[in-house]
VEXTIKOL-641130 format. One line per field, with one value per residue: residue number from 1; x, y, z of N, C-alpha, C in turn. Coordinates in pm, 1 decimal. Layout:
resi c(NUM:...)
n.x c(X:...)
n.y c(Y:...)
n.z c(Z:...)
ca.x c(X:...)
ca.y c(Y:...)
ca.z c(Z:...)
c.x c(X:...)
c.y c(Y:...)
c.z c(Z:...)
This chain:
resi c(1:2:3:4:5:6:7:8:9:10:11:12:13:14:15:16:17:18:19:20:21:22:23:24:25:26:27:28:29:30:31:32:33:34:35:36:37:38:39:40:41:42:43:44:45:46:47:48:49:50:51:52:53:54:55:56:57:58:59:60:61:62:63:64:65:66:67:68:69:70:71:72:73:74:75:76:77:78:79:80:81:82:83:84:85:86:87:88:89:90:91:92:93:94:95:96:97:98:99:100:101:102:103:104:105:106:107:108:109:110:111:112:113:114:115:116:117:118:119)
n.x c(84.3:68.0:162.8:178.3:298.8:299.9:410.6:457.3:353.4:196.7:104.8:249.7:492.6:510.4:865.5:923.5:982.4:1001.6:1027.6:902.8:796.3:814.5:720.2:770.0:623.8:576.4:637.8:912.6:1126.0:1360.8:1371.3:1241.3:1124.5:1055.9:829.7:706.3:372.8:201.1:-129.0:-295.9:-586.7:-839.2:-683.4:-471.8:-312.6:54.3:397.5:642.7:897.2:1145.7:1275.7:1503.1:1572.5:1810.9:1981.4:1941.8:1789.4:1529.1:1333.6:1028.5:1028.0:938.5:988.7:1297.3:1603.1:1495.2:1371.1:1453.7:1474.1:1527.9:1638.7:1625.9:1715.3:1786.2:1586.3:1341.8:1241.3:1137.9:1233.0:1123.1:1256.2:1160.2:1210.1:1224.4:915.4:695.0:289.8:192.7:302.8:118.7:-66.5:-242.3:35.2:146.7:288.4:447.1:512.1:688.8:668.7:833.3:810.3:868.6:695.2:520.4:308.7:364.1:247.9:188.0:19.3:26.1:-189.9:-198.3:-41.4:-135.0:12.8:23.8:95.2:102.0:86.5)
n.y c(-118.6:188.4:521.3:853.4:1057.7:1342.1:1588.1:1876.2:2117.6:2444.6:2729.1:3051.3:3336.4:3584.1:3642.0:3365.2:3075.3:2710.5:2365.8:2123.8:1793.6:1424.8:1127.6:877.7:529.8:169.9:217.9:193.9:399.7:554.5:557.6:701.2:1053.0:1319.2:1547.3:1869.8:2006.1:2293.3:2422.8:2706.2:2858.6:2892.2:2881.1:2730.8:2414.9:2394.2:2319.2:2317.0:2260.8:1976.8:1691.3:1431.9:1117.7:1071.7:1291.6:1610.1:1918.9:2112.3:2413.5:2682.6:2946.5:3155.5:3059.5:3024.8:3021.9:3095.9:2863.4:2505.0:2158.8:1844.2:1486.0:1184.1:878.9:631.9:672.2:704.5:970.6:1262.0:1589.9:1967.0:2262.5:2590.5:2914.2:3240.6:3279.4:3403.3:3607.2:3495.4:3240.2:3051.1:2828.8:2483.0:2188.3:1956.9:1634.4:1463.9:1137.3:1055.4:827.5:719.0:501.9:268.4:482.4:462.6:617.0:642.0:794.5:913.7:1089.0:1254.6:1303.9:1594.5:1921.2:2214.8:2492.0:2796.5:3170.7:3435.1:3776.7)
n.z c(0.0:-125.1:58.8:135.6:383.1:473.9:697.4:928.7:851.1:944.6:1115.6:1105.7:1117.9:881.6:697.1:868.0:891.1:801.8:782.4:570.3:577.9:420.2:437.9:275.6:175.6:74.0:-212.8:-425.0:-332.2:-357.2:-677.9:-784.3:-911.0:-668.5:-546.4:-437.0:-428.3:-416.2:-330.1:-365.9:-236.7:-397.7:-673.1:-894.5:-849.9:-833.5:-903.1:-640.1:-621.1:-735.0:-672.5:-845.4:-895.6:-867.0:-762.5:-878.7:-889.6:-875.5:-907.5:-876.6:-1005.5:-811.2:-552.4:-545.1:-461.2:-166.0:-67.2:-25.9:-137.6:-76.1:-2.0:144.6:94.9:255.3:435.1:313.8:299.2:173.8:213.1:235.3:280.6:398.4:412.3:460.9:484.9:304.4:298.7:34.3:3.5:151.7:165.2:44.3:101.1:-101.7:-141.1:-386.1:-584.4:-864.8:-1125.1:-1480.4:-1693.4:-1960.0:-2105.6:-1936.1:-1668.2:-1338.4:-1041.5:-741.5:-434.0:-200.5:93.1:150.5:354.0:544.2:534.1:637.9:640.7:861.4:831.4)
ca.x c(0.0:126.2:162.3:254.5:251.5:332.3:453.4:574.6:275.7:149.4:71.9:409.1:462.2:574.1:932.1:962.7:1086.5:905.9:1049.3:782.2:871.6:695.3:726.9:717.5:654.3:506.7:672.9:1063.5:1157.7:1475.6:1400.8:1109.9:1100.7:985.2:807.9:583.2:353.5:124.2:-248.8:-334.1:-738.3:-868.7:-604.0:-445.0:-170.5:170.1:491.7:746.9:1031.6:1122.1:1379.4:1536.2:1706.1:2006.8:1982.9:1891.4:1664.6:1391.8:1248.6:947.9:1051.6:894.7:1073.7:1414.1:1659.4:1418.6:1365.0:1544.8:1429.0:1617.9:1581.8:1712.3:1695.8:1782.8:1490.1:1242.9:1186.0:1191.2:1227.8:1112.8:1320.3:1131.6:1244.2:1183.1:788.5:523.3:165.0:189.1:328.0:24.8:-137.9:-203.3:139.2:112.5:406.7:401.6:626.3:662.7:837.7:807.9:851.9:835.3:610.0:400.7:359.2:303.3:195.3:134.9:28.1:-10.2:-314.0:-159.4:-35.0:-136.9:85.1:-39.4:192.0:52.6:131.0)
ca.y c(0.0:339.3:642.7:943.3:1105.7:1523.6:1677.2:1995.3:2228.2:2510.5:2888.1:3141.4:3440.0:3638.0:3604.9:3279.6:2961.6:2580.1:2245.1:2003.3:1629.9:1314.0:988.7:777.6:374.0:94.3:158.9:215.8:552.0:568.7:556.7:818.6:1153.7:1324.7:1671.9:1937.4:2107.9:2370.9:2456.6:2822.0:2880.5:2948.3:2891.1:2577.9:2357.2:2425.9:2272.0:2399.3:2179.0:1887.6:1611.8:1343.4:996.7:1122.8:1455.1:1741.9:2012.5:2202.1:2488.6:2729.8:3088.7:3198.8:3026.3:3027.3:3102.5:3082.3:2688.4:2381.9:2028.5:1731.2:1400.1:1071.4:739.7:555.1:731.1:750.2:1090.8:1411.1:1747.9:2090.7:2367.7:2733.4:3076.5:3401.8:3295.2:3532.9:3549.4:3394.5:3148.8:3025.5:2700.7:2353.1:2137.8:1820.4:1589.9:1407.6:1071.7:1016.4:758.8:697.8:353.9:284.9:566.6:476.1:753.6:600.7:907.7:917.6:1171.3:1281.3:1415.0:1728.5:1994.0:2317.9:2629.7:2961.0:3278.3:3571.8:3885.5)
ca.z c(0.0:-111.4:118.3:167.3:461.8:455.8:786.0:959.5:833.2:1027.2:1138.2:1075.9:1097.4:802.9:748.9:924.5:801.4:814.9:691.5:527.2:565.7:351.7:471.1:182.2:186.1:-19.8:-346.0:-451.7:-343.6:-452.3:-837.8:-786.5:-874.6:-582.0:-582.7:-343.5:-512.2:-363.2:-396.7:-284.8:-208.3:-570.2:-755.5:-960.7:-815.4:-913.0:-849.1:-564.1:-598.4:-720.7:-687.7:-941.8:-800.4:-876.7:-629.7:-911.5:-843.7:-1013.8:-851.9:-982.1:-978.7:-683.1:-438.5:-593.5:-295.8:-15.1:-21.3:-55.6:-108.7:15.2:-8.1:284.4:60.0:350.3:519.5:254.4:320.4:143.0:296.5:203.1:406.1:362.9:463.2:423.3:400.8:278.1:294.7:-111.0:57.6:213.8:52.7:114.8:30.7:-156.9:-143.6:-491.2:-649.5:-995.6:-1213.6:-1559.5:-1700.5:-2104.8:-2141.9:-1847.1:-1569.5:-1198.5:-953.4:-602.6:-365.6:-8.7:122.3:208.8:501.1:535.9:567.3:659.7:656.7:846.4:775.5)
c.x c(88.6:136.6:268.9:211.4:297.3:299.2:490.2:489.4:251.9:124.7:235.5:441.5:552.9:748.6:1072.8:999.7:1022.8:991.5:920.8:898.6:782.7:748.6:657.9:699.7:565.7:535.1:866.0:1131.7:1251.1:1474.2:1288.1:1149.8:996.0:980.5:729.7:532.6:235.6:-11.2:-310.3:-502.1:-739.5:-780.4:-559.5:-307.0:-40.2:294.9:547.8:878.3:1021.3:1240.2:1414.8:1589.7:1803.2:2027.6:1935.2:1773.1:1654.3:1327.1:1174.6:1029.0:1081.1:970.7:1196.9:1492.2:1608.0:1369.8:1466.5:1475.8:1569.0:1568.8:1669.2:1637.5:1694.4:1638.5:1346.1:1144.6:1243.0:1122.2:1191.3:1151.4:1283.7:1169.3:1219.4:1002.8:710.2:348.6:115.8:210.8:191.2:-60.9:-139.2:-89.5:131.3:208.2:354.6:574.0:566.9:756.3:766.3:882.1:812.7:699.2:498.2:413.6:258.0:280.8:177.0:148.1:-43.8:-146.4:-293.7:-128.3:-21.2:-22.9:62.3:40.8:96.3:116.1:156.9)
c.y c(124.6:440.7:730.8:1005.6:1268.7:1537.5:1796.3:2154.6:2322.7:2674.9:2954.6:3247.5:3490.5:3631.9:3440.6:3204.0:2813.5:2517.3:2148.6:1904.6:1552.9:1236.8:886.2:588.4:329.4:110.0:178.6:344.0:624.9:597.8:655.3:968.1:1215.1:1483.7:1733.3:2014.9:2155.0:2434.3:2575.6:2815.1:2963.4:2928.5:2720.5:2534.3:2342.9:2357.5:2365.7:2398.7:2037.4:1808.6:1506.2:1284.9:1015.1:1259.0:1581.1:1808.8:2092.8:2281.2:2613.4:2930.6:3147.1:3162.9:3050.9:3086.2:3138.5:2885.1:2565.9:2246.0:1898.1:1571.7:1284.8:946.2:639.5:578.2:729.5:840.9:1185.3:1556.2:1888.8:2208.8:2510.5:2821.8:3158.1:3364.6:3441.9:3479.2:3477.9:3292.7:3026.0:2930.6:2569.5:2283.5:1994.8:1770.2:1488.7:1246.5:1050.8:944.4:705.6:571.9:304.7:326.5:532.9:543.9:641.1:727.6:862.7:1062.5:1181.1:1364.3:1567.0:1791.9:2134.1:2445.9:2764.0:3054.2:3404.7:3682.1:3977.1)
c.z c(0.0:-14.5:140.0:245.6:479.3:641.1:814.8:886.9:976.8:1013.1:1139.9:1072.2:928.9:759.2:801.3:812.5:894.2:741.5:711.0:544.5:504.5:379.8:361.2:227.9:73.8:-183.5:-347.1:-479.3:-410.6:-582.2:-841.3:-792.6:-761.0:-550.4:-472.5:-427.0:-413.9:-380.4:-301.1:-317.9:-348.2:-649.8:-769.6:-867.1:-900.9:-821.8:-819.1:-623.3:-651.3:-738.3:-743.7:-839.0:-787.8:-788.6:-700.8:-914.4:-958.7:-882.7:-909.9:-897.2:-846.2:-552.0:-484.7:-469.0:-202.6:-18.7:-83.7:-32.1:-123.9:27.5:54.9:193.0:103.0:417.5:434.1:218.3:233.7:230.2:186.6:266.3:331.5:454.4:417.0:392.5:393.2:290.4:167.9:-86.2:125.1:112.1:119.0:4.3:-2.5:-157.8:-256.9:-559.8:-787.4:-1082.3:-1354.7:-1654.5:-1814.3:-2142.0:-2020.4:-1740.0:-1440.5:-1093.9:-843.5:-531.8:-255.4:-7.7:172.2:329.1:465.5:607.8:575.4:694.0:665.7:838.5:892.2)
């Protein structure tokens, strides 16, 4: 059985700084791209961050030099380390795997953790 479990949400002030955690199990983490993507109230979900098996990163504009994602293969965990948040900031965070396998796309995702940046 798949899961993902998303940690380390919460209330912040402006500013501050939050690490997300996902507790992956039940498939082969290691060979998974593994991503957070964020869904602000009204608006579409967009990727944060995201990490290849091999360690390289992808990050969307917006964050660029305020977060870092991280990933423990032993651990099955990936990390999301934010700073400097803003109230844009503010969304629920999806922790997402993805591996693609002669043209077939496998997905999984977390039920989410909310992050709120007040102002």
């Amino acid at each position: 059985q798949v899961q993902l479990v998303e940690s380390g949400g919460g209330l912040v002030q402006a500013g501050g700084s939050l690490r997300l955690s996902c507790a992956a199990s039940g498939f082969t983490f290691s060979r998974y791209i593994m991503g957070w993507y964020r869904q602000a109230a009204g608006k579409q979900r967009e990727l944060v961050a995201d990490i290849t098996s091999s360690g390289s990163t992808n990050y969307v504009d917006s964050v660029k030099g305020r977060c870092i994602i991280s990933r423990d293969n032993a651990k099955n965990t990936v990390y999301l380390h934010m700073n400097v948040l803003g109230p844009e900031d503010t969304a629920v965070y999806y922790c997402s795997a993805k591996r693609i396998v002669a043209d077939m796309l496998s997905d999984y995702w977390g039920q989410g953790t909310q992050v709120t940046v007040s102002s």
